[in-house]
C-alpha positions in Angstrom: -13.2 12.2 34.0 -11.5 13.9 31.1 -13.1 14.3 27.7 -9.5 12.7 25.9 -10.3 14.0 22.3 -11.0 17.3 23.8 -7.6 17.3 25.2 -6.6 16.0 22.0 -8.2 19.1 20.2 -6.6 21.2 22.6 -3.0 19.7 21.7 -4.0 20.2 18.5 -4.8 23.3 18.5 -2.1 25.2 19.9 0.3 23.0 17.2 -1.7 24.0 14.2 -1.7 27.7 15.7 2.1 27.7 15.8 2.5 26.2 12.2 -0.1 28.9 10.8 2.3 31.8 12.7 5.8 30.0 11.3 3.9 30.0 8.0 2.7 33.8 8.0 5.3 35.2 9.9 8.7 33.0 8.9 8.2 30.7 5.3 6.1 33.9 3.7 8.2 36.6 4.6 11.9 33.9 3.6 9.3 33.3 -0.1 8.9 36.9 -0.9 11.6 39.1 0.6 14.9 36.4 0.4 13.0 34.5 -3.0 13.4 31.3 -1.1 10.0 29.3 -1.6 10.9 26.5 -0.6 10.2 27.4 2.6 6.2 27.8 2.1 5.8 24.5 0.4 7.4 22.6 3.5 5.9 25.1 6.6 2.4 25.5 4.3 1.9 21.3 3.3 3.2 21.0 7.8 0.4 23.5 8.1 -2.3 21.9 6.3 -2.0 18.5 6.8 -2.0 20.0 11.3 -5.5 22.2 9.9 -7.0 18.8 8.3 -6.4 17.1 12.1 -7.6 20.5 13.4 -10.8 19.5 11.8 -11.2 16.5 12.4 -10.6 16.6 16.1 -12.7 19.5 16.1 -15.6 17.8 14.9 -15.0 14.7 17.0 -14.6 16.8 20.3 -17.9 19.0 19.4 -19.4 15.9 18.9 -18.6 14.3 22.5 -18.6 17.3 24.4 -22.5 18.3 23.0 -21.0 22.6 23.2 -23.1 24.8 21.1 -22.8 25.0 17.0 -21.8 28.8 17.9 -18.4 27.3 20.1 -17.6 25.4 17.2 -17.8 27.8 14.3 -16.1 30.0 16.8 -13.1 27.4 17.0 -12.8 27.3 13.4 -12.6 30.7 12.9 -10.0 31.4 15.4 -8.0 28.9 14.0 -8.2 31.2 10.6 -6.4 34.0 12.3 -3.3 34.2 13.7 -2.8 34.1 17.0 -6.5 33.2 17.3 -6.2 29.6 18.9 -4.6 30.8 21.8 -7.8 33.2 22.5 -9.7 30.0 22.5 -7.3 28.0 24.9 -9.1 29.0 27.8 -12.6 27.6 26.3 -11.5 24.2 25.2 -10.0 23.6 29.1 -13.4 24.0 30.3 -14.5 21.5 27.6 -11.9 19.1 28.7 -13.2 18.4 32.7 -16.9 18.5 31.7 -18.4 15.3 31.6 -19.6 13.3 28.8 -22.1 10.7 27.2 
C-alpha cells in the first residue's frame, strides 16, 4: 500500500525545488543584472506559496509515515538549498512503500 501524502510530498517536493532554482538562478539574476524585477515578484510569490504546500505536506507525511524528527528537519533543510530536494528524493521513495497506521 502506498503512503498517498507521501507521494504527494514527493511531488511536491521536486516542484518547489524547481521554483527555488528558476528563482535563484533565472528571476534574481533577470532583477539585478537586466533591472527587470518583475520577474522575482511572479517566480518568488510561485515559490512561496509551492514552500507553504512544502510545509504542509511535509508535516502531514511525517505525521503518517511516524520517520524520525531528524528526517524531517533534514527535509526542511534541503529544501533551503538549492538543489537540495533532489538529494532527498531517494529518501522520501522509501517513505512512500512503507506501510502505515
Amino acid at each position: 500500500m502506498r503512503n498517498e501524502n507521501v507521494v504527494k510530498f514527493g511531488q511536491i517536493n521536486t516542484i518547489e525545488g524547481y521554483s527555488y532554482l528558476a528563482l535563484v538562478f533565472i528571476a534574481m539574476p533577470l532583477k539585478y543584472l537586466f533591472d527587470v524585477p518583475l520577474a522575482v515578484k511572479i517566480v518568488g510569490m510561485v515559490h512561496g506559496i509551492l514552500f507553504i504546500i512544502f510545509c504542509y505536506y511535509l508535516l502531514i507525511a511525517w505525521r503518517e509515515s511516524k520517520w524520525a524528527f531528524k528526517e524531517n528537519i533534514i527535509f526542511f533543510i534541503a529544501s533551503l538549498v538549492p538543489f537540495g530536494t533532489f538529494f532527498t528524493k531517494a529518501k522520501i521513495k522509501t517513505y512512500e512503500l512503507k506501510s502505515f497506521n
